[in-house]
N, C-alpha and C positions, 0 to 999 in steps of 0.2 A: 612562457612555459619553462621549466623548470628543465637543465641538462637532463638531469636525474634525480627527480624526485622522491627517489625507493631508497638507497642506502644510507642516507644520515637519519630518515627516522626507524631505519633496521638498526643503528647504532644507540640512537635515543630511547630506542625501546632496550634495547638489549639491555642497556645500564641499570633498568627498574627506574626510568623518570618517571614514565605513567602510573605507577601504581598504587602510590597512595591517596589517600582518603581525602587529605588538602588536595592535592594538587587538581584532583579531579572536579572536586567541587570549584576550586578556583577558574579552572577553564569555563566550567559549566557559567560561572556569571558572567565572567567577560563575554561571554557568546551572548547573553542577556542582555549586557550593558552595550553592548556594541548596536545591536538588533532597536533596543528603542534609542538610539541616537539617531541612528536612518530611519528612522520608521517611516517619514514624508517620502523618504525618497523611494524607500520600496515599496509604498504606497504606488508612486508615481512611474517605477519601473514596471511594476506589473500592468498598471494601465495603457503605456507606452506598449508595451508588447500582445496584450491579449484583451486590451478594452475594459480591462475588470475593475466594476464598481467600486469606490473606496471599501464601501462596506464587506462587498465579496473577498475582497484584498486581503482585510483587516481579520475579518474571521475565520477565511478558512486558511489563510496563510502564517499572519502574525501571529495572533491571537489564538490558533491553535498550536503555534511552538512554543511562546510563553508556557501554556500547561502542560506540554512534555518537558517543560524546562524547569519549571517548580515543580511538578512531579518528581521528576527524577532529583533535583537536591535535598527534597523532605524526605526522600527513600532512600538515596544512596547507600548511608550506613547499611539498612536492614538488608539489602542486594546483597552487599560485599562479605558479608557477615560467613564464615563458615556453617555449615547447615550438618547438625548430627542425625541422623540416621538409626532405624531400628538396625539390631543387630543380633538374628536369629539365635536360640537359647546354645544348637550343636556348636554354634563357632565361638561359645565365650571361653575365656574372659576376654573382651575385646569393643571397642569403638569403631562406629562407620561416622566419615564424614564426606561431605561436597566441597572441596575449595572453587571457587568462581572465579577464573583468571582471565584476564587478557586474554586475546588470541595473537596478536600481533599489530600489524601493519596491513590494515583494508583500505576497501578501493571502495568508493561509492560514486554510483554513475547517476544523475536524474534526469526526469524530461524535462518537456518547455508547457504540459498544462496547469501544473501548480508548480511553478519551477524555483519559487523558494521554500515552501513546507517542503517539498518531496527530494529538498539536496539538504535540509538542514535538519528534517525529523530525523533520518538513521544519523547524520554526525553526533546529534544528541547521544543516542545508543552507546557508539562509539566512544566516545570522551568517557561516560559513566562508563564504561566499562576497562577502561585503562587503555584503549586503545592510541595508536597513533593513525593518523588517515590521511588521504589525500581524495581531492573532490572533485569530479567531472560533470559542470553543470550541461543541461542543453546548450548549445549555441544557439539555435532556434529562438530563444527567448534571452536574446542579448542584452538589450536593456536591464535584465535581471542579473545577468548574467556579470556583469559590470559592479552592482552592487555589490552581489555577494563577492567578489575578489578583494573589495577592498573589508567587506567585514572579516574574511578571512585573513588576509594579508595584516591588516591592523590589526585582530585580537592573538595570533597566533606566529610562535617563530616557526620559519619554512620547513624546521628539523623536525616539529609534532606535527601540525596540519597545516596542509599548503592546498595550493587548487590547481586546476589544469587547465585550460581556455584552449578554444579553437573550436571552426567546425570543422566535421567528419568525421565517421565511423572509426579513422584511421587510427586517430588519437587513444582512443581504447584497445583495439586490438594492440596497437605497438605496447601500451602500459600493460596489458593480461599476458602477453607473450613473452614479455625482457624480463617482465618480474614474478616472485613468487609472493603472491601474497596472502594475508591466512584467513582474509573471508573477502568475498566482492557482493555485495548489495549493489542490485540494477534494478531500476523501476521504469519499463518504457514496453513497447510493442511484443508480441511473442517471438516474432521473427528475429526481433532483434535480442531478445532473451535466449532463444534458441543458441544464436552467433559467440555470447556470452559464454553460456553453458560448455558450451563446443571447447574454446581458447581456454578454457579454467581445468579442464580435464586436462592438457597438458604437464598444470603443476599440481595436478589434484586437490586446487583450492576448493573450497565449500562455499556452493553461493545460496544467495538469497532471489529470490526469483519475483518482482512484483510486477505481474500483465494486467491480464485484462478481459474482453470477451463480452458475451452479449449477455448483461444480464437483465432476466426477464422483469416486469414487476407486473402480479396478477389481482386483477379485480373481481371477487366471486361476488353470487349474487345477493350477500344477504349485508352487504356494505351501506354506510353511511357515503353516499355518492358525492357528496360536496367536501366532505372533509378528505375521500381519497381524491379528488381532481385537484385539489386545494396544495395537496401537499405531494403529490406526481409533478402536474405542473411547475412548482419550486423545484422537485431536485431534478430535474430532467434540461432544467434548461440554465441555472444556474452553473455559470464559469461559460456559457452558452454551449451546454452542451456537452464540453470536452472535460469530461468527468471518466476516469478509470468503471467508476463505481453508480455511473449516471442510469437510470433504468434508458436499454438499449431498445427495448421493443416492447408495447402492453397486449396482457391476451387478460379481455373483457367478459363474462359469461354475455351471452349473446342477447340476454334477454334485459339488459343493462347497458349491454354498449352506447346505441342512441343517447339516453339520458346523461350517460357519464362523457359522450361528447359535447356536449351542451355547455356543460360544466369546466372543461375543459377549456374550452372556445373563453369563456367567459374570465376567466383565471389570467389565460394568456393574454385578454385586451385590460383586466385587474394591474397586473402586473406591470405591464410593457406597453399598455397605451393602444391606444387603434393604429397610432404611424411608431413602432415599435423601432423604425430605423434615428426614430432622435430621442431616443429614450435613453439614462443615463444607467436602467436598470439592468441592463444586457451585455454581456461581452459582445467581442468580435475575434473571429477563426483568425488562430495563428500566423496562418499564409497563403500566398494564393494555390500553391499545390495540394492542398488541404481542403481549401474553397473550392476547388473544380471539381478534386475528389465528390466531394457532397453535395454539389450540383447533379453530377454525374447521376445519382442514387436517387433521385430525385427523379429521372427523366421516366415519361410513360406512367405515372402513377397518379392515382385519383386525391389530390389535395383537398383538406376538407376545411383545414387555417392554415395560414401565412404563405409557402412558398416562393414570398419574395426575396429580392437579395440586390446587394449593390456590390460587385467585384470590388473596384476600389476602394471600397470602406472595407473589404472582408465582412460583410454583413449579409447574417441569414436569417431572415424573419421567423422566432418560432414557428415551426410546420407538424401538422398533424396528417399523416397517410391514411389513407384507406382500402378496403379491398385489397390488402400483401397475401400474395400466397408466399410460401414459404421454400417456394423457390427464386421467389424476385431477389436480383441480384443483394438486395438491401438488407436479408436477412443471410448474408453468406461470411459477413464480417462486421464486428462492431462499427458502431457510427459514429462515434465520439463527434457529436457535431446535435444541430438546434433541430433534430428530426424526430418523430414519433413514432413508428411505425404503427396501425392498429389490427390488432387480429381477434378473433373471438374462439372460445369453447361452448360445448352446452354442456360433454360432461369432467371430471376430472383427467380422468387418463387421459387424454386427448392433450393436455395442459406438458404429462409428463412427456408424451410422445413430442410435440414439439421443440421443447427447451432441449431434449436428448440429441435432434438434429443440431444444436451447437452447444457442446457438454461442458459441465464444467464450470459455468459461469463464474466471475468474481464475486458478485453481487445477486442475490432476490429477496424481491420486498412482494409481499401478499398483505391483500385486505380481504378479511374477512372477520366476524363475530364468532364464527363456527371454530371451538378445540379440535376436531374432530378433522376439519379442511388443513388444518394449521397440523396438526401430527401429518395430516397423509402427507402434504407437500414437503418436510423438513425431513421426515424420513424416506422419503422417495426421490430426492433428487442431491445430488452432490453440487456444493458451492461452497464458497467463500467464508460467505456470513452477509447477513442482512436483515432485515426488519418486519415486524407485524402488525401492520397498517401506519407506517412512517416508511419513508423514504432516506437512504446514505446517513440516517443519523447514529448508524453502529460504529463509523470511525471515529467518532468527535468523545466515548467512551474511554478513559485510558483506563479501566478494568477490562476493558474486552481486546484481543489479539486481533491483530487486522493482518490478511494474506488470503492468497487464495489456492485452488489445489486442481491438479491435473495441468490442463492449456494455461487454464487461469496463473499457473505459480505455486511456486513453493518458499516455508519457510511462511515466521512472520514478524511482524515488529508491532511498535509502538507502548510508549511507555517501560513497565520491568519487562515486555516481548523483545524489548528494542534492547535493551541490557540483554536480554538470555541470547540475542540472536549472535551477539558481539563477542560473551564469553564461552572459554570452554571451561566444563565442569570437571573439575580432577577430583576422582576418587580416591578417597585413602582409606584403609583397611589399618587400625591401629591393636596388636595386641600387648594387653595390660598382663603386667605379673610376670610371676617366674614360670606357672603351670604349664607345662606342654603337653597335651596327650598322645600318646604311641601309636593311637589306633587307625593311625595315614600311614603311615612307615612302612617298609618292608624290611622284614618279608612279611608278606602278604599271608592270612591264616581265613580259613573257613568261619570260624566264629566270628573274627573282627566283619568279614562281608557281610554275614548275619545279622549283626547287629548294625552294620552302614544301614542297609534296609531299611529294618525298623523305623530308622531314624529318618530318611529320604523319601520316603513310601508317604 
């Protein structure tokens, strides 16, 4: 770690090294070039740390920075571009523009569930936007964590972007409190977004808030039941679970539930095997304090698939619940873990009243055929973003903003989100000519008010 890793890129920026058009682009590929030379190994870190499939690895780690990373160099120019502006007919003769600048020297913190996309998507942001940054991955996901230091350390000199190591909380409060920085992107727990938010009020930084929260995914009853168990089943248990955006809990119409557990049951031994503990297609839980956690959640409740687990492997055999009321302990906090909880409705509002005992959510995915299910639910309930009749497939869009709102977080990124979130937009007000009109001035006359009116009215 670094004495002090704030003031020579306060210096490096100050000079305008970030700011042009090459230089940005040039970081942008060495972060590219660097990324597919390790690609085995962060293939193999992530497996080391969370069990994750080559394929899970590759796609939703690698393979989706690669297209935040060609995205953003095939856009760049158009980003950086000053942006003209209408310019109302009372204020001519005159030009409005947007300049898109830097903001400085940010702090980006991420966790250990995707803990290379979710430390290297906002550096993306960052770099395109002229920024200088410094990087605090999880330690929790050490093996990864090892990686990224040297793709940082080797593409980048320590004076534009460096990285931060160690565990504990400490290491951040000490970096938000000693420094002033001009944006901090955090992606990890509320609790811990809370602690964040708290320490950045002191220097009245601007953060970026990425949580979390229980999001629902609901099945009404005029669905295609194989294609919604087909594709719940994948994103619910995919990364094993520990998805920000994972559907947290399903509320089934009641007159459907049976059959779409059927279907379910069926998906999960499709997938993962009847002995799903030697299957290559499943992660495995972080840690064992994570693994007790969701044991814990487990206890006292009517299992209808899997519920098995092996401590020492960190292995939780997808699990499907039954009979949750909505007071058991399992609906009081997200589960980020290989769980299901099932609940049912028979009418709509019952649906809204549920989701509202935990508000907010990051993420909801609904299946249904019905326009009609699809307006009430989207205008009736506050989240994130999410999908209609697919599961988590809204973040893998780089036209769409990914964040969430309320508990869930604020702010958003990805792709030109990930640029807008990095820069600040200076306004300029240009007037053209020699003309200046008298009718602002004082002293102040009854007629010229009169006529402001007209004009403001």
């Amino acid at each position: 770690m670094l004495t002090n890793p704030y003031d020579s890129k306060r210096s490096f920026f100050d000079k305008g090294n970030t700011r042009g058009y090459d230089f940005r682009i040039n970081q942008l590929q060495k972060l590219k070039n660097s990324i597919e030379k390790y690609e085995d190994e962060i293939i193999n870190a992530l497996n080391l740390d969370l069990g994750k499939p080559p394929f899970e690895a590759y796609t939703a780690e690698i393979g989706f920075i690669y297209n935040e990373i060609n995205h953003a160099i095939k856009n760049l120019k158009k980003w950086m571009k000053p942006k003209k502006l209408h310019t109302p007919v009372y204020l001519q003769p005159a030009n409005s523009y947007i300049y898109p600048e830097p903001k400085g020297v940010v702090l980006i913190i991420s966790p250990w569930n995707y803990p290379f996309q979710l430390s290297i998507a906002p550096l993306i942001g960052a770099i395109a936007a002229g920024n200088c940054a410094i990087l605090k991955p999880s330690h929790q996901a050490i093996n990864t964590e090892k990686i990224l230091t040297k793709i940082i350390e080797e593409s980048y000199n320590e004076n534009y972007v460096s990285i931060v190591t160690g565990p504990g909380s400490s290491i951040v409060s000490s970096l938000i409190e000693n420094y002033r920085f001009d944006h901090i992107f955090f992606t990890g727990s509320v609790e811990a977004g809370k602690k964040v938010l708290e320490l950045a009020s002191k220097h009245l930084t601007p953060v970026t808030l990425e949580l979390g929260g229980k999001s629902p995914v609901i099945v009404h009853e005029d669905v295609n039941l194989d294609m919604a168990a087909k594709r719940i089943t994948w994103a619910k248990f995919y990364n094993a679970g520990q998805t920000c955006i994972a559907p947290d809990y399903l509320l089934v119409h009641e007159s459907k539930k049976d059959q779409l557990v059927e279907k379910l049951k069926y998906y999960i031994k499709n997938y993962y095997d009847d002995n799903s503990e030697e299957s290559n297609n499943i992660g495995r839980i972080i840690n064992h304090k994570r693994f007790d956690r969701l044991i814990s959640l487990m206890e006292n409740s009517n299992i209808l698939e899997g519920g098995f687990f092996n401590r020492e492997k960190k292995y939780i055999a997808p699990t499907l619940i039954d009979e949750i009321d909505v007071n058991h302990p399992i609906m009081k906090e997200e589960i980020f873990g290989p769980i299901l909880p099932i609940l049912t409705y028979n009418k709509l509002s019952e649906v809204i009243d549920i989701i509202k005992l935990n508000p907010y959510p990051l993420a909801l995915y609904l299946f249904t055929e019905c326009n009609s299910v699809e307006d009430y639910i989207i205008n009736n309930i506050q989240f994130g973003g999410g999908c209609i009749n697919n599961a988590i497939y809204h973040i893998v869009n780089s036209n769409l903003p990914f964040g969430g709102i309320g508990f869930s977080g604020m702010g958003r990124y990805h792709s030109k989100y990930s640029f807008d979130t990095f820069t600040h937009e200076k306004s300029i007000f240009k007037s053209i000519g020699k003309f200046d009109s008298n009718l602002v001035y004082p002293p102040y006359k009854e007629k010229t008010l009169t006529l402001v009116k007209k004009i403001l009215k």
